[in-house]
C-alpha positions in Angstrom: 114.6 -92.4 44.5 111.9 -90.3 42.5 109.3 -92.1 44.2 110.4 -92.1 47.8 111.0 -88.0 47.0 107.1 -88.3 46.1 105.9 -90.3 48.7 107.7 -87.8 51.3 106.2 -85.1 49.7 102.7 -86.5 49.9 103.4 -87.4 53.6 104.3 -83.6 54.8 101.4 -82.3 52.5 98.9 -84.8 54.4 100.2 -83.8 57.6 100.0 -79.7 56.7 96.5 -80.3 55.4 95.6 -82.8 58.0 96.7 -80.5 61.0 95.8 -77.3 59.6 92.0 -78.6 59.0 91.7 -80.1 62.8 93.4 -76.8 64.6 91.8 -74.6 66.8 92.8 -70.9 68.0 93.0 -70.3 71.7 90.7 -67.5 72.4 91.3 -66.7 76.0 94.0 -67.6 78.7 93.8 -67.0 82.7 97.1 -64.6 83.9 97.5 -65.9 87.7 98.3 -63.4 90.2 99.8 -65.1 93.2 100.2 -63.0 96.7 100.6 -63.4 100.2 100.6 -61.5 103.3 102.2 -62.4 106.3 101.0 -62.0 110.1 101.6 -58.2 110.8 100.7 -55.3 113.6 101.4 -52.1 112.9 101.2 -49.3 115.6 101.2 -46.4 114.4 101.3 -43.3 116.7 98.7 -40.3 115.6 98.7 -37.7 119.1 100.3 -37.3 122.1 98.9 -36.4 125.4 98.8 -33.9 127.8 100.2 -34.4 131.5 98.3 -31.7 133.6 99.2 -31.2 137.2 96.5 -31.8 140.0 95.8 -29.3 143.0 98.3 -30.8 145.6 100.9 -30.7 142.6 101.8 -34.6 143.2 100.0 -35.9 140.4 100.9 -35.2 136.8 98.2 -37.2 134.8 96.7 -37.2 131.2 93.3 -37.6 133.8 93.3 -34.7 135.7 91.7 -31.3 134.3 93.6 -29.9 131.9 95.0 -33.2 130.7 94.3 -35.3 127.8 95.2 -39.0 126.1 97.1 -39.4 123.2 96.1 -41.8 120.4 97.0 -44.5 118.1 96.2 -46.8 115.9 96.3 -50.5 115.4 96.5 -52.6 112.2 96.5 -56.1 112.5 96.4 -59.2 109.6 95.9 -61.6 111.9 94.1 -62.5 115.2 97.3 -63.8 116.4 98.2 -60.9 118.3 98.0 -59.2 121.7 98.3 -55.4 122.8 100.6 -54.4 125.6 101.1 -51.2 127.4 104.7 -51.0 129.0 104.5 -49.6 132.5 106.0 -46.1 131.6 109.6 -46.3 133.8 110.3 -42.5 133.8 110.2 -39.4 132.7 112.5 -38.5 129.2 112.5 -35.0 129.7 112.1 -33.1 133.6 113.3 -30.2 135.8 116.3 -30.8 138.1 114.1 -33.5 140.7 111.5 -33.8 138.8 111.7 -38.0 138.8 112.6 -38.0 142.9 110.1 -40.6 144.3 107.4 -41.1 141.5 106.2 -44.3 140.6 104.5 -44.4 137.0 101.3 -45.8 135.4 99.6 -45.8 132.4 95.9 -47.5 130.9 94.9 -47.6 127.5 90.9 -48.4 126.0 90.2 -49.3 122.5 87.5 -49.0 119.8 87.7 -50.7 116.5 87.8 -54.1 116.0 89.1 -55.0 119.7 87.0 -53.1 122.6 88.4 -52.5 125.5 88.3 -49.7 128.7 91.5 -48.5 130.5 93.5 -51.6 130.6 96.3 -51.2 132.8 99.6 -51.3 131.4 101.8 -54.7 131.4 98.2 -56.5 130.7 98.3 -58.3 127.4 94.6 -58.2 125.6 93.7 -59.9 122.1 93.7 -57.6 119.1 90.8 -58.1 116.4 91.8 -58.4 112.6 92.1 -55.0 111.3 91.3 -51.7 112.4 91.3 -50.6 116.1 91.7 -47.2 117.9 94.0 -46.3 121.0 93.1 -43.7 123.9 96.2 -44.0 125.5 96.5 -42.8 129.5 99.7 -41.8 131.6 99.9 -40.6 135.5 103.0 -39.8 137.3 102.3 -39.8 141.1 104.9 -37.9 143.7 105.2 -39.9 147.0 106.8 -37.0 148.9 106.7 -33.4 148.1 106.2 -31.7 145.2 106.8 -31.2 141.4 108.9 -29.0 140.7 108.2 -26.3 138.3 109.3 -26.9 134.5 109.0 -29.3 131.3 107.9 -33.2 131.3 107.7 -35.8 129.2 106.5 -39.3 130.1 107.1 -42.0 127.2 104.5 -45.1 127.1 105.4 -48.0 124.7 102.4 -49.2 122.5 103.5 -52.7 121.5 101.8 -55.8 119.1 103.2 -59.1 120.7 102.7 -62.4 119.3 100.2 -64.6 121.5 
């Protein structure tokens, strides 16, 4: 028994000394960092425009004197994208009347990573990846008569859809 008690002893003291001389310290380790991002358009609103009557009163546009376009922005991760202006289909805010007869329009260019020069609205055109700036257009034309007198508001929908 005395001899199996010292062979197991020289055993683990081989092994400590055996492992112990052959082991090495780690001296650096890589942390991994996964991430992803997804496809994604963001619009993101920065001015609005100005609707300025013409001279015959039957034409409230961002185009004629006076008026002026309001801007945006559009982000994209991906080139799997298209911008849309929604035909603008009336007015949010108007004097008593104010919508009888009118048909709407609106155009938009771009600067940025997509380029483009007063698209109408409804057409779809490719975005770029990243960056790109809106100049965004609206007119509201009278068929018969007048405006009347008071307060307007014309939305126009800025919109990433996929292509």
């Amino acid at each position: 028994m005395r001899l199996r008690r010292n062979i197991y002893s020289l055993g683990v003291a081989a092994c400590v000394f055996f492992s112990s001389g052959n082991a090495s310290a780690q001296t650096s380790g890589d942390v991994i960092f996964n991430g992803l991002i997804l496809d994604t358009c963001v619009v993101a609103i920065l001015t609005t425009g100005t609707l300025a009557a013409d001279a015959t009163y039957t034409s409230l546009s961002s185009e004629n004197a006076g008026g002026g376009r309001g801007s945006a922005t559009v982000v994209t991760t991906s080139t799997d994208f298209d911008l849309q202006i929604d035909s603008p289909t009336g007015f949010s805010a108007m004097p008593a009347g104010g919508d009888t007869g009118v048909t709407y329009s609106a155009v938009v260019s771009a600067t940025g990573v997509t380029s483009l020069v007063d698209i109408v609205d409804g057409a779809l055109s490719a975005l770029g990846l990243g960056l790109t700036n809106l100049s965004v257009g609206a007119t509201a034309t009278r068929g018969a008569g007048v405006f009347p007198a008071g307060s307007y508001q014309l939305p126009v929908t800025v919109r990433c859809v996929p292509s």
